[in-house]
C-alpha positions as CSV (number, residue, x, y, z in Angstrom):
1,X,90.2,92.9,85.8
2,X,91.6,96.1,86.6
3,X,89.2,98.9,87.0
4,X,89.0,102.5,85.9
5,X,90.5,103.7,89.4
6,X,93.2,100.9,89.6
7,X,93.9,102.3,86.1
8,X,93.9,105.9,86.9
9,X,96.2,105.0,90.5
10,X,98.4,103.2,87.8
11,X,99.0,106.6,85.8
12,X,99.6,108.4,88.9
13,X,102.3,106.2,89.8
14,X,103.9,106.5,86.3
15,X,103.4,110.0,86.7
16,X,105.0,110.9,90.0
17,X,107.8,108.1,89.4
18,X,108.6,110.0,85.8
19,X,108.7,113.6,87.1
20,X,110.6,112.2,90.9
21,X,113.5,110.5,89.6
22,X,113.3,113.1,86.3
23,X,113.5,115.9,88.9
24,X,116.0,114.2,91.0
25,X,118.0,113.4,87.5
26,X,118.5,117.4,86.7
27,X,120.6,117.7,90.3
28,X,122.3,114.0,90.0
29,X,123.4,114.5,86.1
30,X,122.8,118.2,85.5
31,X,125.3,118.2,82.9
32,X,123.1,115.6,80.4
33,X,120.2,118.7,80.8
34,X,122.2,121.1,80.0
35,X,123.7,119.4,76.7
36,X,120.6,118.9,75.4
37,X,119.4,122.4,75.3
38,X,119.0,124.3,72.0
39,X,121.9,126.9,72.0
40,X,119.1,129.5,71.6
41,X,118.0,129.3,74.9
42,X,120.0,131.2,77.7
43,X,121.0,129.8,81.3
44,X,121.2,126.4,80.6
45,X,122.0,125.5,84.1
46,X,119.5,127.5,85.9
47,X,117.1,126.3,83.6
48,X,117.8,122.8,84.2
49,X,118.0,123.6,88.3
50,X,114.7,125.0,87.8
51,X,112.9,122.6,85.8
52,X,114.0,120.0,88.1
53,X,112.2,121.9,91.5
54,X,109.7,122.0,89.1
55,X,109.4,118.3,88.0
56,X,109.2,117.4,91.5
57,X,107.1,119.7,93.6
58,X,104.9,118.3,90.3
59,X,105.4,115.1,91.4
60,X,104.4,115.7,95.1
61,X,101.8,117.6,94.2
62,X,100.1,115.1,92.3
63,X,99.8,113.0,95.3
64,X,97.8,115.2,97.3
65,X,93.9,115.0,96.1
66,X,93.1,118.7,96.6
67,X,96.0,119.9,94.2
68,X,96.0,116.9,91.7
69,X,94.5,118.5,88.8
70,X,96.7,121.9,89.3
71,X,100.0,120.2,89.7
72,X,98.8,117.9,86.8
73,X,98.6,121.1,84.5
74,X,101.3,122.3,85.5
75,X,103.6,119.2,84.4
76,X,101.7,119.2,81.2
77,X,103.2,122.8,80.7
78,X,106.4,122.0,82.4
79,X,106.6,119.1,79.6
80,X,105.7,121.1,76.7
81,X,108.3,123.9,78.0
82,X,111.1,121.1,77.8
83,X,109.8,120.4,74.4
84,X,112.4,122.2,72.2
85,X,115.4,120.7,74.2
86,X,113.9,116.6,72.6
87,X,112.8,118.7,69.3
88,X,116.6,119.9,69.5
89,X,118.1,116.4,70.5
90,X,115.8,114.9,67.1
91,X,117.3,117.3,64.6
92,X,120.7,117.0,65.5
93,X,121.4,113.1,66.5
94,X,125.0,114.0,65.5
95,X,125.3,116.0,68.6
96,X,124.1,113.0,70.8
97,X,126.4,109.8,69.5
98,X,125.5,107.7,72.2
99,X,121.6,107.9,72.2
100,X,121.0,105.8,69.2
101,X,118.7,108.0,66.7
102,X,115.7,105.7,66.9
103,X,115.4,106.5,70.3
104,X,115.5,110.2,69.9
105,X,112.2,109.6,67.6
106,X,111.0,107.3,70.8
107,X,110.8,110.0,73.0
108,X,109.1,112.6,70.9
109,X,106.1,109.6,70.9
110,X,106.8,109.0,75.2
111,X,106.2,112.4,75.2
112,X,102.8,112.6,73.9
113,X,101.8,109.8,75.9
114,X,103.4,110.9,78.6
115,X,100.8,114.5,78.5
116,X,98.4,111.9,77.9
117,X,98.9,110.1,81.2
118,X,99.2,113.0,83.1
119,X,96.3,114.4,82.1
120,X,94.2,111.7,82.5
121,X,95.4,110.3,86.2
122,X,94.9,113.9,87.5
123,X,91.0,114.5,86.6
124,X,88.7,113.3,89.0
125,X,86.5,110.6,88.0
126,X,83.4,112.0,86.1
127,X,80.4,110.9,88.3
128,X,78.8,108.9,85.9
129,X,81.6,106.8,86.3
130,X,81.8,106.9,89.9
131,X,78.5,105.3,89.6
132,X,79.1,102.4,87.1
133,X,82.2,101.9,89.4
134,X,80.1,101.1,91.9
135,X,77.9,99.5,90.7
């Protein structure tokens, strides 16, 4: 059986895999970014450029113990500042013909789990726990 660290590793790797490739994604396919922002929001492309640094200094930061729980809160803001661009793609499926719409509602739900998950893998084990672990 898989214990609350294996668990918690398991999130990490989600986590850093998500916000790696993700990051990587908004220099690889930076036009997809951009075409999903809300009009209302200005440089699309140096937004996307700089949400991608973002996603992955994130993602190497939750890998190193000492700043886990700071790049973790970070990528929780980072992912509700990228909110409006999924709120955006949701309203107006028209604009998006090849994501089918059920999707678009999908990823509205991935996202909450997704703050979920990287709020959770980047606490430190309560030490309660820590000593049931052991135990």
């Amino acid at each position: 059986m898989f214990s609350w660290f294996r668990w918690q590793y398991l999130g990490l790797v989600v986590v850093f895999a998500w916000f790696m490739f993700g990051g990587i994604g908004h220099f690889t396919n930076a036009d997809f970014f951009v075409a999903i922002m809300p009009p209302w929001i200005g440089w699309h492309l140096e937004l996307v450029y700089i949400s991608g640094v973002f996603e992955i200094l994130g993602a190497v930061g939750i890998l190193l113990p000492r700043w886990r729980q700071l790049a973790g809160n970070c990528l929780i803001v980072l992912v509700l500042a990228v909110t409006p661009a999924n709120v955006h793609m949701w309203l107006h499926p028209e604009l998006f013909p090849d994501v089918p719409e059920i999707m678009l509602s999908v990823r509205l739900v991935v996202q909450v789990v997704l703050l979920w998950i990287i709020w959770w893998s980047t606490r430190a084990p309560s030490k309660q726990l820590e000593t049931t672990a052991s135990d």
